[in-house]
C-alpha positions in Angstrom: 4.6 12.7 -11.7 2.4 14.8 -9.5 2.7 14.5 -5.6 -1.4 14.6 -4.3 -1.2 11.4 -2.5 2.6 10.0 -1.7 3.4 11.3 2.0 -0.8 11.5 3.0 -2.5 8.9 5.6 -4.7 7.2 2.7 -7.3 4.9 4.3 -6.7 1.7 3.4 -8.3 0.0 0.8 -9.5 -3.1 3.1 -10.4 -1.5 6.0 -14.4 -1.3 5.2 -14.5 -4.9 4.8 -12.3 -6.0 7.9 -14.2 -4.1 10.5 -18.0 -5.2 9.4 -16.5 -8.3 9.1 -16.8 -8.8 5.4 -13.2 -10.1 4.2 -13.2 -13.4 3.9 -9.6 -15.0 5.4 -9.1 -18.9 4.0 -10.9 -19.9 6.5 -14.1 -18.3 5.6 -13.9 -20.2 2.3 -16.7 -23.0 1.5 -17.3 -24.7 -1.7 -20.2 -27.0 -2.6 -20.1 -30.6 -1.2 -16.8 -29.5 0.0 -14.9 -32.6 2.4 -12.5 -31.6 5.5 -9.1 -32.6 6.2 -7.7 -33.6 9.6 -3.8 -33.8 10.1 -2.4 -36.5 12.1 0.4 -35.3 13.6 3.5 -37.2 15.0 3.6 -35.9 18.4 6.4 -37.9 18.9 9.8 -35.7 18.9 12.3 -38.6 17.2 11.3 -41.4 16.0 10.7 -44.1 12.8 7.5 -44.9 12.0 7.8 -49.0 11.5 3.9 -48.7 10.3 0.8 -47.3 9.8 -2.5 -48.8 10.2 -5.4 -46.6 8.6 -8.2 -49.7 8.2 -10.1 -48.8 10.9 -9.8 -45.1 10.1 -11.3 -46.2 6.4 -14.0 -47.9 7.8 -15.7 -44.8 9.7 -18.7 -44.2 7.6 -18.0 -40.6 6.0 -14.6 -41.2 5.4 -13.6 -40.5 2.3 -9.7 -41.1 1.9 -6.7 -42.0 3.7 -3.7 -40.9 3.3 0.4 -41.2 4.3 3.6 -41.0 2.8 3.0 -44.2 0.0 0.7 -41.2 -1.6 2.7 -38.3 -1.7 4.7 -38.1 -5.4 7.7 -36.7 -3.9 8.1 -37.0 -0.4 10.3 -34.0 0.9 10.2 -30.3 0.7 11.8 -27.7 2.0 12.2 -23.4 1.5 16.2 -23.5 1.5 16.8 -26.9 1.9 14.8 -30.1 1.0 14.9 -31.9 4.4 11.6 -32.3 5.2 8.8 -35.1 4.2 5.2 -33.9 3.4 3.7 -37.4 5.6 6.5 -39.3 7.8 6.1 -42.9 7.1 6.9 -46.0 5.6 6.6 -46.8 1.5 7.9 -43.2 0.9 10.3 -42.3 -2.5 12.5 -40.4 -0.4 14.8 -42.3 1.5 15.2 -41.3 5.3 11.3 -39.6 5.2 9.7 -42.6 7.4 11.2 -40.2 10.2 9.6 -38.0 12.5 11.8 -35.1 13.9 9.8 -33.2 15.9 6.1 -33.7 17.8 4.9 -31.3 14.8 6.0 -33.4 12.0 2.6 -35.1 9.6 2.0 -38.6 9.6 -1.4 -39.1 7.6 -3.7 -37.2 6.3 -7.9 -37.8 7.1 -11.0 -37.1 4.6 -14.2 -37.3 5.2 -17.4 -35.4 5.1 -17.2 -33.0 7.7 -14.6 -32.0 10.6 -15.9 -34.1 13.4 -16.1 -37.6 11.4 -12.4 -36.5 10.1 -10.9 -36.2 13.8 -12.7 -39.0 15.3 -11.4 -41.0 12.3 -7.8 -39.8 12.9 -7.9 -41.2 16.5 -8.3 -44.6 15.1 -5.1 -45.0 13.0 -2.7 -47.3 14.6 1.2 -46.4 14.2 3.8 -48.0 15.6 6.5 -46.2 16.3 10.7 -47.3 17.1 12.2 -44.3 19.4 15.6 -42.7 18.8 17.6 -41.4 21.1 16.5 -37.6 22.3 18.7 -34.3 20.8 16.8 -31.6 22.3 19.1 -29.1 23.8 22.4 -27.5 21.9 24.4 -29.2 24.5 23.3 -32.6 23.5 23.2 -31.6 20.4 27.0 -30.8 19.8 28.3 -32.7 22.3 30.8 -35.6 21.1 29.2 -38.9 19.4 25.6 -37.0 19.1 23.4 -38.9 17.7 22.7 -37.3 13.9 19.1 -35.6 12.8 20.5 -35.4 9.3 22.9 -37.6 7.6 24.5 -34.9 5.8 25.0 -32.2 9.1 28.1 -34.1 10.9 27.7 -32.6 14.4 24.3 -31.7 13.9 25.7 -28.5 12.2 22.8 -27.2 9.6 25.6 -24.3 8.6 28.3 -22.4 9.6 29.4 -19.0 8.6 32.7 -16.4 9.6 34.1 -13.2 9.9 37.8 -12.0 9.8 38.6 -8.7 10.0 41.5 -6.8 10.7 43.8 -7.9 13.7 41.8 -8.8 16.6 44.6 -10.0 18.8 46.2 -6.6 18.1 42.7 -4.7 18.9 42.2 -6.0 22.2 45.8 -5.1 23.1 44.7 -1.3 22.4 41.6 -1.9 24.8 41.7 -0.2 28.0 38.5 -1.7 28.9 37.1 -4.9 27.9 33.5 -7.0 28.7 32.9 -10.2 27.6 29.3 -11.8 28.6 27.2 -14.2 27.5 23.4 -14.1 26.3 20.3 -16.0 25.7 17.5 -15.0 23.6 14.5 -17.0 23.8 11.9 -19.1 21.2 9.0 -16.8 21.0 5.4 -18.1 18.9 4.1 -15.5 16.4 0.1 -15.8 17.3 -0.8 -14.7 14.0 -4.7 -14.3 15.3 -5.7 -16.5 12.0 -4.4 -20.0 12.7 -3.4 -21.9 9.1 -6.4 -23.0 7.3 -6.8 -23.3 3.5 -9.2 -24.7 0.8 -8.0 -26.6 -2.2 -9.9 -28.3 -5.5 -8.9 -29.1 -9.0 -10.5 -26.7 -11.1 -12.2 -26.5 -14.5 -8.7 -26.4 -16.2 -7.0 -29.7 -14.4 -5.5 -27.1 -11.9 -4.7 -27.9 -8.2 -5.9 -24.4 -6.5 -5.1 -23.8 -3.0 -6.4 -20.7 -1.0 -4.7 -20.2 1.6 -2.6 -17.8 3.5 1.3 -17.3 3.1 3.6 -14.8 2.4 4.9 -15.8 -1.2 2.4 -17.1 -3.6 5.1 -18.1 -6.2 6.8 -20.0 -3.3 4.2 -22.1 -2.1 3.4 -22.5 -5.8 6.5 -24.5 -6.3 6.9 -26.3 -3.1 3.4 -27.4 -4.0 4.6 -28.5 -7.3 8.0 -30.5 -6.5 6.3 -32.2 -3.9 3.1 -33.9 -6.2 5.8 -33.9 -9.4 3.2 -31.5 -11.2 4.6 -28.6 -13.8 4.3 -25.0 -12.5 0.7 -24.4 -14.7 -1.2 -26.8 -12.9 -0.8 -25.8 -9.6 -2.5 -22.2 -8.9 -2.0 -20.6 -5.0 -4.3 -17.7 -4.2 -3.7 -15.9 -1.2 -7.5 -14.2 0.2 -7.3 -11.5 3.7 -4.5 -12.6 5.8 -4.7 -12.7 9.3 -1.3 -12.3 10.3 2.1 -13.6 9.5 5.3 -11.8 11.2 7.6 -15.0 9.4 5.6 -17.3 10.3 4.1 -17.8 7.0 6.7 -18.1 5.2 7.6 -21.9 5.1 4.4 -24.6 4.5 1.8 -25.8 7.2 -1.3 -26.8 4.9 -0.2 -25.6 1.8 0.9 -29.0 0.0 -1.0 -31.4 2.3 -4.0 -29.7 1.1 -3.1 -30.1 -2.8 -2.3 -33.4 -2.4 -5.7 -34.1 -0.8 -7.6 -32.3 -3.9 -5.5 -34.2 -6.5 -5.8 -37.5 -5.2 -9.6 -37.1 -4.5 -9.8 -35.8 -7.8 -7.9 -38.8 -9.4 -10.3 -41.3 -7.9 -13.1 -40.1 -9.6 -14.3 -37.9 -6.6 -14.0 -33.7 -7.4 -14.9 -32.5 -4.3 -12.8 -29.2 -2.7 -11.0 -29.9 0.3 -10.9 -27.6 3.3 -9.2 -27.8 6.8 -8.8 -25.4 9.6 -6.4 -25.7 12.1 -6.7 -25.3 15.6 -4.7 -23.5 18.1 -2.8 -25.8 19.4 -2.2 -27.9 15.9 -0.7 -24.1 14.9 1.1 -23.7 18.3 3.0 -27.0 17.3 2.7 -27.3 13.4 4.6 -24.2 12.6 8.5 -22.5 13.3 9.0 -20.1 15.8 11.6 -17.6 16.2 15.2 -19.2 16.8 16.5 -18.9 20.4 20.3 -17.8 20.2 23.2 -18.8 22.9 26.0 -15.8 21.9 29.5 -15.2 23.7 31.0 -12.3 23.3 33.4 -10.1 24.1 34.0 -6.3 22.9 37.3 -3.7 23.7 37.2 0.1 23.8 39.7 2.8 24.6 39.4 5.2 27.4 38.2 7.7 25.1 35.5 5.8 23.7 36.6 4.1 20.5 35.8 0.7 19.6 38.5 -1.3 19.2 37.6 -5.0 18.9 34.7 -7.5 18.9 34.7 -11.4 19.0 31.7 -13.3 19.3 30.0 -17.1 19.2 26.8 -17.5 18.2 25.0 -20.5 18.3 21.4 -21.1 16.9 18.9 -23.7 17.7 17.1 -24.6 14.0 15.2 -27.7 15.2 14.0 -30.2 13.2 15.1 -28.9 10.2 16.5 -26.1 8.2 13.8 -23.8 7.3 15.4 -20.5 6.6 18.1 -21.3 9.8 20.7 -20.4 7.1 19.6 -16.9 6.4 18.4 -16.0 9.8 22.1 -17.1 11.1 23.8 -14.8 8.3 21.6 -11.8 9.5 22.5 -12.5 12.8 26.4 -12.8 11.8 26.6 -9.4 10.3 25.0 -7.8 12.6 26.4 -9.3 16.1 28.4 -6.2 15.2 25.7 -3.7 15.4 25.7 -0.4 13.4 28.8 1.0 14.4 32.4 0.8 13.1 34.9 -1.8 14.6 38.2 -2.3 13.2 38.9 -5.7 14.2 36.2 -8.8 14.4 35.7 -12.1 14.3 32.7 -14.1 14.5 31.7 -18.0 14.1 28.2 -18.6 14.0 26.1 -21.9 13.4 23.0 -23.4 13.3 21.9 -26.5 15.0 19.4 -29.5 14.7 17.8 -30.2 17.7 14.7 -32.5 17.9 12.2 -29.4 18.9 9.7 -27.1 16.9 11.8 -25.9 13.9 12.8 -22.5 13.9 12.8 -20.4 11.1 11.5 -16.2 10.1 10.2 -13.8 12.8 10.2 -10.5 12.6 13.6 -9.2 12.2 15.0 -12.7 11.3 17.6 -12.6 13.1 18.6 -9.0 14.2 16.5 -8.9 17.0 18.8 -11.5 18.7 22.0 -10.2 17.7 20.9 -6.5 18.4 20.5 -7.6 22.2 23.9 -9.4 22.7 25.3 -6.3 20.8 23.4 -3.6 22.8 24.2 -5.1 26.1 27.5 -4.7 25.1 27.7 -1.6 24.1 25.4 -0.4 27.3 27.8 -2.3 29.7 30.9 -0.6 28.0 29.2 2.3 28.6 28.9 2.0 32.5 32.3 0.8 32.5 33.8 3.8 30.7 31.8 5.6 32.8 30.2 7.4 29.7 26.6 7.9 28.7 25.3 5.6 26.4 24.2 8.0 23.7 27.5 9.3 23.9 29.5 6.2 23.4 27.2 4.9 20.5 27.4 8.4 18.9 31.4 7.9 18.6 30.9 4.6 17.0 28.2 4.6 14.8 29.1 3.6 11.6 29.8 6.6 8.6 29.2 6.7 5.0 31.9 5.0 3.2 33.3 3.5 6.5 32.8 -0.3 6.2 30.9 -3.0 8.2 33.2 -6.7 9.1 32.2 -8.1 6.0 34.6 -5.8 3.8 32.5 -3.2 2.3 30.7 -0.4 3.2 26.8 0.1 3.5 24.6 1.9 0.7 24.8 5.3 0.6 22.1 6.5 3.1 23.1 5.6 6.3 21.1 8.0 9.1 21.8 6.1 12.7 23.5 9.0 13.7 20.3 11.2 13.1 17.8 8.4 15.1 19.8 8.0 17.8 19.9 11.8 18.7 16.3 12.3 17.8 15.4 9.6 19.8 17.2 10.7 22.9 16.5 14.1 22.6 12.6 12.9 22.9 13.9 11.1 25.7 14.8 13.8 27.8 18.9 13.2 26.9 20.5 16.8 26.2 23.4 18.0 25.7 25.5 20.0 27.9 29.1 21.6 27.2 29.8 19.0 24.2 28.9 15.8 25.9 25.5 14.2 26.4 23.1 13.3 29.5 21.5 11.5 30.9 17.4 12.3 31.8 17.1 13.5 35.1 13.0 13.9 35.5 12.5 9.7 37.1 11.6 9.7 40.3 11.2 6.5 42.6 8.4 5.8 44.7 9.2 3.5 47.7 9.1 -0.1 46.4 8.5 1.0 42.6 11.8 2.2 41.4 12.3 3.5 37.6 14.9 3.2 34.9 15.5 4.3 31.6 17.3 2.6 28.4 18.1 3.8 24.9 19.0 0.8 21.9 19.6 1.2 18.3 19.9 -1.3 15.4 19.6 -1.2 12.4 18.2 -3.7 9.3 18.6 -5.1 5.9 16.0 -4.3 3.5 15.6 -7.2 0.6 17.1 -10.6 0.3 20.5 -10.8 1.0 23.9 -12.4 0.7 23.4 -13.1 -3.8 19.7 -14.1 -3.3 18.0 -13.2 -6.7 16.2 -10.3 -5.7 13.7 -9.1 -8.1 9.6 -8.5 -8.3 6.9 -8.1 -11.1 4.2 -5.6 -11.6 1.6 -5.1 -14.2 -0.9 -2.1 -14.9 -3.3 -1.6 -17.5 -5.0 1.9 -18.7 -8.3 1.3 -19.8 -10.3 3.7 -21.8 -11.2 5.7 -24.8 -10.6 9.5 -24.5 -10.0 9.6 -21.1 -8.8 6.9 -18.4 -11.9 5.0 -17.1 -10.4 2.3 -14.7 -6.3 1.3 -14.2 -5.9 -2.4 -13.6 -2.8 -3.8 -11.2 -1.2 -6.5 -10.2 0.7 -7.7 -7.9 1.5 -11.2 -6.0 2.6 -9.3 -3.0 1.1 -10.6 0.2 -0.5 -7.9 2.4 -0.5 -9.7 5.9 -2.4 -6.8 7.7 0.6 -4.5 7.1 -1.5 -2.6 4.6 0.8 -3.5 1.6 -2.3 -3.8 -0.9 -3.0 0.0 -0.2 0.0 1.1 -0.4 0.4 -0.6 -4.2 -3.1 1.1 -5.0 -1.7 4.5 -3.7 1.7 4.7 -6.4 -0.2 3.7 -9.1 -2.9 6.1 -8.5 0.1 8.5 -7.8 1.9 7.6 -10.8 -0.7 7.9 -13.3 -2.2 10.6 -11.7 -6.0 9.2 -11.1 -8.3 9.0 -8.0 -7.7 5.8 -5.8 -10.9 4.7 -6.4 -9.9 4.0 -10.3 -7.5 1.3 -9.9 -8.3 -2.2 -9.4 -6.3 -4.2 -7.6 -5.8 -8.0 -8.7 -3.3 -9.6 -5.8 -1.4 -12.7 -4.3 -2.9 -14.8 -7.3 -0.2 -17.0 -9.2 -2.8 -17.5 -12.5 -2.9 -13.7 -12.6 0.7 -12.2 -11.7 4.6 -12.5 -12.4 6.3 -13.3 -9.1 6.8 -10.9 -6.6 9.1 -12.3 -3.9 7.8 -12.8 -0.5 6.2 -10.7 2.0 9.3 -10.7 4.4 12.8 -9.0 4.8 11.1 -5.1 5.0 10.7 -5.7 1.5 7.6 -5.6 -0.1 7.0 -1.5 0.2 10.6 -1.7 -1.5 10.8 -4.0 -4.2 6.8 -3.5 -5.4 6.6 0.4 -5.2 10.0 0.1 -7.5 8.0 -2.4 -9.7 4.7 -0.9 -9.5 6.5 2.8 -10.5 8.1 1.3 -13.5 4.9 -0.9 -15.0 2.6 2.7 -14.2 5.2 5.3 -16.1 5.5 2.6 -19.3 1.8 2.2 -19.0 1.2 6.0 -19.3 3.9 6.2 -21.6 2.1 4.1 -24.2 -1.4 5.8 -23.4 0.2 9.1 -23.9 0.7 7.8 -27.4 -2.7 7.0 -28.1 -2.4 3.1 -27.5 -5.7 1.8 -26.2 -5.8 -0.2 -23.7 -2.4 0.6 -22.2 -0.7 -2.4 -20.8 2.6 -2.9 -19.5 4.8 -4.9 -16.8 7.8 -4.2 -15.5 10.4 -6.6 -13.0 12.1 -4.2 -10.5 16.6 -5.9 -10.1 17.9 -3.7 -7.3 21.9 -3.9 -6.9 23.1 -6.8 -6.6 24.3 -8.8 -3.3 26.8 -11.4 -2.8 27.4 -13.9 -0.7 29.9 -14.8 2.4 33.5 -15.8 1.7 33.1 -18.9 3.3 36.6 -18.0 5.1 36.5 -13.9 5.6 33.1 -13.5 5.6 33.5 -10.6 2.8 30.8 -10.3 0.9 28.4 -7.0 -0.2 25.5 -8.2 1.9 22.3 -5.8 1.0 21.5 -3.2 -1.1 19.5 -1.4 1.3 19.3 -0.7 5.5 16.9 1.1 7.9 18.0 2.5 10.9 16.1 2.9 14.6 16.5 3.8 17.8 14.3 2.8 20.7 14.2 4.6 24.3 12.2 3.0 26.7 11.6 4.2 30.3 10.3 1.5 32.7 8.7 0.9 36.4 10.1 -2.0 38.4 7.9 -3.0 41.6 11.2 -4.4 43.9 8.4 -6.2 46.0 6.5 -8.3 42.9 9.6 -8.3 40.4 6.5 -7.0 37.7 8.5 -4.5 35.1 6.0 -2.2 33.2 6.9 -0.3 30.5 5.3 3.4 30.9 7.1 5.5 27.9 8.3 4.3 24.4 10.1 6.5 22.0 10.8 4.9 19.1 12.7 6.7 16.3 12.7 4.9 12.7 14.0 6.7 9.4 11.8 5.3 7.1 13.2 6.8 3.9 9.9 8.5 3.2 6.9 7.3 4.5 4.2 6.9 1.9 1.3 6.4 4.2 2.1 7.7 7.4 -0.6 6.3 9.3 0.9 3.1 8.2 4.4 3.7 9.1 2.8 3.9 12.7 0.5 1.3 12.4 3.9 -0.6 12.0 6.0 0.9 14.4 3.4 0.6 17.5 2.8 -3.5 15.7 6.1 -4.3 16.2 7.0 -2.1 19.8 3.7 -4.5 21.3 5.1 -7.3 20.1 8.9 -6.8 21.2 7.2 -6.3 24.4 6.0 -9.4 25.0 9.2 -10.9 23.2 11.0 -8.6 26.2 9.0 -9.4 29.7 6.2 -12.1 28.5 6.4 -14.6 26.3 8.3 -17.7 27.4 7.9 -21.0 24.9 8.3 -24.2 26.5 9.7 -27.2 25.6 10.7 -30.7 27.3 11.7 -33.4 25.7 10.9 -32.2 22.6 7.1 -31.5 23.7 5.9 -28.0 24.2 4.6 -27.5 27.1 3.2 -24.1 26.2 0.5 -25.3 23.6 -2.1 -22.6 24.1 -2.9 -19.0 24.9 -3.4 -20.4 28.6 0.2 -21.5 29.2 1.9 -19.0 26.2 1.3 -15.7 27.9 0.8 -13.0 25.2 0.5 -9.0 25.9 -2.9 -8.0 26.7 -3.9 -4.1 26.5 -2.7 -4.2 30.3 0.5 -5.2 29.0 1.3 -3.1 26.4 3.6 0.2 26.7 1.2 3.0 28.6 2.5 5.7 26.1 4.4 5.6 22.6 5.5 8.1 20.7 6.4 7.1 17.1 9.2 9.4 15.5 9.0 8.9 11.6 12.1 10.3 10.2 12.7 10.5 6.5 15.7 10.5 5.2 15.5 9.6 1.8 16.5 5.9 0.3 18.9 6.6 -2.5 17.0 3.7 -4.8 14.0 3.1 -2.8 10.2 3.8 -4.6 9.9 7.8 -3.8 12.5 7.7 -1.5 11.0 4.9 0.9 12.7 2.5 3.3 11.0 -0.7 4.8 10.1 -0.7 8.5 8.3 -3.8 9.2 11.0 -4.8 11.6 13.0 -2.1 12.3 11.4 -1.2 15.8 11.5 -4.4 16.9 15.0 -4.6 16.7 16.6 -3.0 19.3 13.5 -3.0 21.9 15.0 -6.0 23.9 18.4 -4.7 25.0 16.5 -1.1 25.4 14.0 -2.3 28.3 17.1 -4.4 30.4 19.1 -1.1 29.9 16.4 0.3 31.9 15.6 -2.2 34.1 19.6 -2.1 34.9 19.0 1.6 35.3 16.3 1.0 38.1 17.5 -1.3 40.0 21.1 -1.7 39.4 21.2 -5.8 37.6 22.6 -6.5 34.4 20.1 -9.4 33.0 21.4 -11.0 29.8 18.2 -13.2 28.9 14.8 -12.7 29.0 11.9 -12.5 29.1 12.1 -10.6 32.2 9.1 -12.4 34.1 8.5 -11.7 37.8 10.5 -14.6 38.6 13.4 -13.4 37.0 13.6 -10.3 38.6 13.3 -11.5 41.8 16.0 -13.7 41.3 18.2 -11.2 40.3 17.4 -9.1 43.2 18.4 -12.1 45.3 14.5 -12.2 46.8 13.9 -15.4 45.1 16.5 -18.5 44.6 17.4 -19.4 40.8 15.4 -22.6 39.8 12.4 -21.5 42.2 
């Protein structure tokens, strides 16, 4: 295996076509005599439908079909949990699915010849609705005698999960210093720039074939197939360009509701495609957003330093329904704890139904909340020890064989200590007689006062907790005497991270040809094995592993004169269990990457407006294939904590979101994004990872939040435990503005 292209800033394979404009994203997609598809939706937040009446909606000339939850095979569907109909309504085969949850949830479906008779179509169907009582905050929600979103979650619990370790009564006796606080993270919207959309048709070989976008074709493939009761060959997903996804993609929006429109035109003689596009709002309201978290805690430390206990609460608010709630929550409940090493925890997390916009995968699934309660923490110990922070986390951090709550140590690997002093060093923190501190070089300027805050986190790459973990790669030499063209593929989704080039560049690497010699056949269930999803820092990861296996026994047998070469290979990584239900012990992941964030920020005392001027971020990203990538990713993910941090503030009341375009749901602009970042790519290698690589989609992200309130705290002297830190906020802490104005 020769090294000419592993470690080098390869351009990307796509990048010709995405800036003339030339990739086509599933919207861009038009058949022949195609029809469009409008989606009625609910917007009601809990309520049954008693009926639906679609005859004047049939009798708009142009419409073509009609359809609610009578026509859907198998009315529920559901990523980890099948809770949720396709079309809320009467005459369903699921009992309980003539309820609407949430203003999101789909009611009928509208097909006609183009978009415009489709929507003035859906504004004729008559429903009649029977309201149930409102559960839209946790408090209703858990509160005594709540009314139930799911029969089967007694006190709107969707899950639960624990820790127990060691003695904590005992470990807050040995505390000489304890803080206990409470936090609140916020719902935040991905605005993915390519709202859902999707084409779908039956095809020449009776299959239902849906482009669209997602983040798992083999996924969608089977939600697709339990809810029309059709066998895995007859349904075939093909993902095209991706605008976007972040999570957001990774449970279903068009994806079955668009097969089902194909098959049952199809069945009535008509065998037209099918195509709908949604609009902003429809995506604003249609899809999950990330979980906002309510987390008490309370943390102990000796006067030297050492921490000796942690207890915390954490509560989540799922929504409607479960989505991934249950492995978000179990990310979240390992790492409350953060990367450092605590002797005595506990920690009862859970998950509850409310009647808003289900939550579900964002970047970082989970950390990113937990990371903030535990950064604050460790930030306010700090101050109260009267230590600097780098200092205190360096006496914490966790070591190799030294193990996390859940009862067993982290892979081999672990490199916080080295991020968090190479991103403070960057910083301006140095070291002075054995002890660390803090930058000196802010200077205030009347009513703009500065601050500066360091963070560090760290996250899982892979699925998690016993989750079969495995992914499928093919390659094919073809040629006579010499190699003439190598074929891959690959269902992974690239989603603009540049995961497609990255698969181009190991096989090239592997089999030691030019880029421009391999082929590239992706995201396309009729041509690949599965691949697992686009999520969870994973796909560099699990495919490079795949892809290095399928390219070495592909060469292997061209080497021996076999012509064409093929091979495949599926990529098992070690194996993860899941969470005593009691202790919490469990060997959680097989892989982690580690990152630091220090962020130095302006605060105008006058306005309340916090700007962020400087962002270090520090990631060890095992080895970074394609370094221009690796930043690409870093600076994604440090513009989009950024609005997480000071902008972004999702709305709901009564269930209805108030915040239902990009008018109302402020996203950073270039005026709002950092004025300077400096990416830090360490590489410390993976022990098991493809070359030596570690993911990083999300690693930035993670401990960004609880690294701008550090500074904010540092400029003007206010602990803030929720965000985002609008003007408003500021001021109120300041005591310029009264709470609530």
């Amino acid at each position: 295996m020769t090294d000419k292209l592993i470690g080098k800033s390869i351009k990307r394979i796509d990048v010709k076509d995405k800036v003339t404009g030339q990739a086509k994203y599933p919207g861009d997609f038009s058949r022949p005599n195609q029809a469009y598809m409008k989606v009625v939706f609910a917007e009601k937040s809990h309520a049954i439908v008693k009926s639906i009446d679609v005859s004047k909606a049939e009798a708009v000339e142009g419409v073509l079909m009609v359809l609610t939850a009578k026509d859907v095979p198998h009315n529920v569907y559901g990523l980890m949990k099948a809770d949720q109909p396709v079309l809320c309504g009467p005459g369903s085969d699921v009992d309980g699915t003539d309820r609407v949850r949430f203003i999101g949830d789909q009611v009928a479906l509208v097909i006609a010849e183009n978009e415009e008779i489709a929507k003035r179509a859906a504004g004729l169907i008559e429903i009649e609705f029977e309201d149930l009582p409102l559960v839209t905050t946790l408090d209703q929600a858990m509160e005594k005698g709540a009314f139930l979103l799911h029969d089967d979650c007694p006190a709107n619990e969707m899950c639960h999960f624990k820790i127990r370790y060691g003695e904590l009564e005992k470990g807050f006796e040995a505390a000489d210093v304890i803080i206990e606080g409470d936090y609140y993270t916020p719902t935040q919207e991905h605005v993915f720039l390519q709202p859902e959309a999707g084409l779908a048709y039956v095809d020449e070989n009776e299959r239902v074939t849906v482009i669209v976008a997602g983040q798992w074709t083999h996924e969608d493939q089977e939600q697709i197939a339990h809810s029309l009761n059709l066998p895995l060959e007859k349904v075939r997903v093909i993902y095209p360009a991706i605008g976007g996804a972040f999570g957001g993609r990774e449970d279903m929006s068009v994806q079955i509701v668009l097969a089902l429109a194909a098959v049952k035109l199809h069945e009535a003689g008509i065998k037209r495609p099918v195509k709908t596009v949604w609009s902003r709002r429809e995506s604003l309201i249609g899809h999950h957003k990330r979980h906002p978290y309510k987390i008490h805690t309370k943390w102990g430390a000796t006067k030297a330093g050492k921490l000796t206990a942690m207890e915390a609460e954490i509560i989540a608010d799922s929504g409607a329904y479960m989505y991934t709630s249950n492995k978000v929550l179990a990310n979240a409940t390992l790492m409350i704890s953060g990367p450092y090493f605590i002797p005595n925890v506990k920690v009862d997390a859970k998950a509850v139904a409310t009647n808003t916009v289900p939550n579900g995968a964002f970047r970082g699934f989970g950390g990113p909340q937990a990371c903030f309660a535990a950064e604050m923490q460790m930030s306010k110990l700090a101050e109260a020890l009267d230590m600097d922070p780098v200092e205190f986390r360096l006496l914490n951090t966790i070591k190799e064989g030294q193990e996390l709550p859940v009862r067993s140590a982290p892979p081999k690997g672990i490199s916080i200590d080295h991020v968090i002093q190479t991103c403070a060093e960057a910083a301006g923190w140095r070291q002075e007689n054995g002890k660390w501190v803090h930058p000196d070089h802010l200077k205030d300027d009347g009513e703009i006062v500065h601050g500066i805050g360091i963070s560090a986190g760290y996250k899982n790459v892979g699925f998690s907790y016993g989750a079969p973990e495995n992914c499928w790669a093919g390659v094919e030499i073809v040629g006579t005497d010499e190699i003439e063209e190598v074929i891959l593929k690959h269902a992974g989704a690239d989603v603009g991270q540049g995961a497609h080039s990255v698969f181009v560049q190991l096989a090239a690497e592997v089999i030691g040809v030019p880029i421009e010699k391999v082929r590239l056949i992706a995201s396309d269930t009729a041509e690949t094995g599965n691949s697992g999803s686009a999520s969870a820092s994973r796909m560099t990861f699990m495919a490079g592993n795949a892809i290095i296996g399928a390219a070495e026994a592909a060469l292997a047998k061209w080497k021996s004169e076999e012509r064409p070469a093929k091979a495949s290979f599926v990529y098992r990584p070690p194996a993860t269990t899941p969470m005593d239900p009691e202790t919490g012990a469990c060997m959680p992941n097989f892989s982690y990457g580690y990152a630091a964030d220090a962020i130095e920020v302006s605060v105008n005392t006058k306005t309340g407006k916090v700007l962020i001027n400087k962002v270090i971020c520090s990631d060890d990203v095992g080895r970074a294939l394609n370094p221009q990538q690796v930043k690409g990713q870093i600076e994604g993910a440090i513009v989009q904590a950024a609005g997480y941090s000071l902008l972004e503030d999702f709305i709901q009341k009564d269930g209805k979101v108030l915040t239902d375009s990009l008018a109302t749901y402020l996203i950073p602009t270039i005026m709002d994004i950092p004025d300077k970042t400096e990416s830090i790519i360490i590489e410390d290698i993976d022990p098991i990872g493809p070359m030596g690589a570690r993911g990083v989609g999300e690693m930035p992200y993670m401990p960004f939040a609880p690294a701008v309130l550090a500074a904010v705290h540092d400029a003007i002297g206010v602990w803030y435990n929720r965000f985002p830190l609008t003007e408003e906020r500021i001021l109120e802490g300041l005591g310029v503005l009264k709470k609530g104005r």
